[in-house]
C-alpha positions in Angstrom: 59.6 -14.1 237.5 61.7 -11.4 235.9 65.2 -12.9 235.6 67.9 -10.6 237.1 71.3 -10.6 235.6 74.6 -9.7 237.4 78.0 -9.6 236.5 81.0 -7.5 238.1 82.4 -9.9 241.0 85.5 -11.4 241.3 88.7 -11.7 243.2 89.9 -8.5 244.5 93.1 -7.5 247.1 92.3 -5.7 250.3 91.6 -1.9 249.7 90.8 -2.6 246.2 87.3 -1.6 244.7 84.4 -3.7 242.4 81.4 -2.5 240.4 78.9 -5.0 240.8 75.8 -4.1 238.3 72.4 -6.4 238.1 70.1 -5.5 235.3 66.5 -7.0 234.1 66.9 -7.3 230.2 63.2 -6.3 229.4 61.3 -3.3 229.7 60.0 -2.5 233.5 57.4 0.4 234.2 57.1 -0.6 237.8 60.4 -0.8 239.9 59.7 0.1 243.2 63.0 -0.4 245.3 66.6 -2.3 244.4 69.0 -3.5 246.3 71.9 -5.8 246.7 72.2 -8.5 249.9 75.4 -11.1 250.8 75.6 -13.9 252.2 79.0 -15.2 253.7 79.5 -18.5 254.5 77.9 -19.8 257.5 75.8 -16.7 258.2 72.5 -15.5 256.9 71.7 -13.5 254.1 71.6 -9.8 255.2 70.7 -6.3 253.5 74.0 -4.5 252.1 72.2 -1.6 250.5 68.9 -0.1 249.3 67.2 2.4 246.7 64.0 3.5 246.0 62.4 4.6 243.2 63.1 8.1 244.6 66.7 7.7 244.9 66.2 7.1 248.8 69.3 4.9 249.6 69.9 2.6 252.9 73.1 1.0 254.0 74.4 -1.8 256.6 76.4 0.0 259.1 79.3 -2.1 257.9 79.6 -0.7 254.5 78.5 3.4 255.1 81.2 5.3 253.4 82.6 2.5 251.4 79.8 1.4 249.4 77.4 3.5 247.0 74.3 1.9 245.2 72.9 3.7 242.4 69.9 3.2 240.1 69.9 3.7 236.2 66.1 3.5 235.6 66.5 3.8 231.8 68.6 0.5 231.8 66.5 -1.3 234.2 70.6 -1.4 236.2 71.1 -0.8 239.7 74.6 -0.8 240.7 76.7 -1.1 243.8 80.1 0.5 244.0 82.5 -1.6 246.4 85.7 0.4 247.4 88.0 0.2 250.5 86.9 -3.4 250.5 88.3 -6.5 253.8 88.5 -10.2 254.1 84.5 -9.2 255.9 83.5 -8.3 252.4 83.7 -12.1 250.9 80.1 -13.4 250.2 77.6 -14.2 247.3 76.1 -10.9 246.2 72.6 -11.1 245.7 70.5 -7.9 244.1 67.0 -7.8 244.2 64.0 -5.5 242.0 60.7 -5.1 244.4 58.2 -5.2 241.0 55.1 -4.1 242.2 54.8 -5.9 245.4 57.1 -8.9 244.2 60.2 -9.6 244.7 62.4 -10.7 242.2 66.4 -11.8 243.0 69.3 -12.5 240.8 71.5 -15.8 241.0 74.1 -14.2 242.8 77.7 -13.2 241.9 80.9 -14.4 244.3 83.1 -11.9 245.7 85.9 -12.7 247.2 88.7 -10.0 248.6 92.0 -12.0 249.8 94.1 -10.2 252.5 
């Protein structure tokens, strides 16, 4: 298991913007897709955004024009760049590295954004 490490959440007004960034501190040849889920309290975990090893992104309908993931394959870093963010933006962030065929997820980071 190739431990994930994320940092960049916090507290954060309406309309305010976060940087969330998840990186694998060792060297990785084989990073197929990344991406970054949440999970909000009392619902299940769902996809927020996706890129693969070709730059290919994917997005939730809910977050299409305000969020952009991007991928530094040098750094092992994918990144997700939160802006115009609501009170439907609070959750746990999770990212995730598809290695190979495995999945491998961080601990998740909170964000919360206060009306």
């Amino acid at each position: 298991q190739v431990k994930l490490v994320e940092s960049g959440g916090g507290l954060v007004q309406a309309g305010g913007s976060l940087r969330l960034s998840c990186a694998a501190p060792v060297s990785i040849f084989n990073i197929n897709a990344m991406g970054w889920y949440r999970q909000a309290p009392g619902k299940q975990r769902e996809l927020v955004a996706i890129i693969t090893s070709i730059g290919s992104t994917n997005y939730v309908d809910s977050v299409k024009g305000r969020f952009t993931i991007s991928r530094d394959n040098a750094k092992n870093t994918v990144y997700l760049q939160m802006n115009s963010l609501n009170a439907e933006d609070t959750a746990v962030y999770y990212c995730k590295f598809i290695i190979a065929v495995r999945e491998h997820w961080g601990q998740g980071i909170q964000v919360t954004v206060s009306s």
